[in-house]
N, C-alpha and C positions, 0 to 999 in steps of 0.2 A: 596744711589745713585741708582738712576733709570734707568740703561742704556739702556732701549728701551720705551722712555717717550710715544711713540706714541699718542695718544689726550690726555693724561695728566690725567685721570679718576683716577689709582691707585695712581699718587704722591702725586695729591689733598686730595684721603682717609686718606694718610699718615701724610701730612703736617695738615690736620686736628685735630688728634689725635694727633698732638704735635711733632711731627718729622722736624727734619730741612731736607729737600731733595735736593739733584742736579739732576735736569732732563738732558739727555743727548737724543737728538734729531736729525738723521743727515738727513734726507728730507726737503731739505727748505723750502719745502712748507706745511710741516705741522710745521718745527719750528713757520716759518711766523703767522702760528693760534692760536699756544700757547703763540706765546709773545704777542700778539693782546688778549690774552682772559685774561694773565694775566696782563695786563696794567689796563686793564675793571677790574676784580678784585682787584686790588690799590687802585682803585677809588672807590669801594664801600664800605663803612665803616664796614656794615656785613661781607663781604668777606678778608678785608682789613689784618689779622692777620694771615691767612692762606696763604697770597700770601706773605706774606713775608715769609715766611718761607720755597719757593720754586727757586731756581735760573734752570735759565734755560740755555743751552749752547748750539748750534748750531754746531754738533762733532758728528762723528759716533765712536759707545763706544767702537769699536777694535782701533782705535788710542787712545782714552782718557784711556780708563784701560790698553793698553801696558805701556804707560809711568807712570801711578799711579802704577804698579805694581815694580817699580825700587825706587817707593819711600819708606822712614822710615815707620814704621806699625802709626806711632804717628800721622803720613798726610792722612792716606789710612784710607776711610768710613768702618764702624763697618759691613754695612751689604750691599750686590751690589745684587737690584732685576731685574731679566728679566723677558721681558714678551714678546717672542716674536712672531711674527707674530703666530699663528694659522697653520698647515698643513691644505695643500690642503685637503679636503675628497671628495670622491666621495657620499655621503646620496644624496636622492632627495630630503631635505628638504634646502631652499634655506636661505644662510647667512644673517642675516639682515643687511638691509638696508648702514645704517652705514657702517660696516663693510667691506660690499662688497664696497664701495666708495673706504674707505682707502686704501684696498688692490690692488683696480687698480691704487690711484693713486702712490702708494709711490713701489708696487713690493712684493715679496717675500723676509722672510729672511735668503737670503740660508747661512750665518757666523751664523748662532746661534748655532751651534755646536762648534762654537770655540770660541763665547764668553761665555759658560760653564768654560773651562779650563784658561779664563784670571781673569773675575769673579771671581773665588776661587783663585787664585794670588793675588788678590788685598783687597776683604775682610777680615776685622779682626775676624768679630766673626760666620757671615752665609752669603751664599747665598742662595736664594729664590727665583725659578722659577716656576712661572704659565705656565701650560700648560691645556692641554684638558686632560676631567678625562682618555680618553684611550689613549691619544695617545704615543706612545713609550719616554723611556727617554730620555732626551735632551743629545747628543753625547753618549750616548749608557751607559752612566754610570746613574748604579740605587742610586737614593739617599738615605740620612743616616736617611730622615725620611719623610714620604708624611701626605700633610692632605686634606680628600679627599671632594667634596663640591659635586653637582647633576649634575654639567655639564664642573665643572674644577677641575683642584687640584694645590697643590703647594707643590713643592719638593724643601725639603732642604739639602743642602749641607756644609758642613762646611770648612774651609779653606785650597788649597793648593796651598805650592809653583808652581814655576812653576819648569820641570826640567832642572835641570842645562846640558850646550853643553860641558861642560870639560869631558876629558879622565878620 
């Protein structure tokens, strides 16, 4: 499960490599892009095998993994990846292109620290957050294992409930 599909880059690596994915998307106007790009991949016979293997849902993933996490472990995805938005920085070196689009058009993601703790609610076996190789860990908790790349990394987490409100 991809609960911050954003242009769809990493689900496609994934669906690639043989992964069934649910993209979770809540900007309609970048959902809008994704279901337009993958309608064009259906249609191409090359690409044809990898889009199926992708659904996309128009849902921001604090509603969709609240209510996946009340469900059986037998319903709830093996592994929920975040990738979310980037921290501001201040370097002079300017975002590219792309990037800086997306960001003005769809906002910052200031719940990504709370989708950390529904994330591991809902996963059965990891979660997997991309972030920047510095920048601090996602809601302050370090994970149980990083792998670190030249300009990113990805921390993994493995599953917890969430806590229970009884006395």
């Amino acid at each position: 499960l991809d609960a911050t599909a954003g242009l769809g880059r990493d689900s496609w690596i994934l669906a690639s490599l043989g992964a069934t994915v649910d993209m979770f998307e809540r900007s309609a106007i970048v959902h809008a892009l994704l279901a337009d790009g993958l309608r064009r991949a259906h249609a191409a016979p090359a690409l044809q095998a990898t889009a199926e293997r992708l659904t996309l849902h128009g849902i921001d993933a604090h509603s969709a993994l609240a209510a996946m996490a009340q469900q059986s472990a037998e319903s709830r995805p093996e592994v929920v990846y975040l990738d979310p938005m980037f921290p501001h920085r201040e370097k002079s070196a300017k975002v590219k292109k792309d990037m800086w689009a997306f960001r003005h058009m769809v906002g910052s993601d200031l719940d990504a620290d709370a989708l950390l703790e529904l994330a591991r609610a809902v996963a059965t076996k990891r979660v997997v957050v991309k972030r920047p190789r510095i920048a601090p860990d996602l809601n302050g908790e370090p994970p149980h294992q990083r792998l670190l790349g030249q300009s990113s990394r990805f921390d993994l987490y493995t599953p917890k409930p969430l806590p229970s409100n009884r006395p």
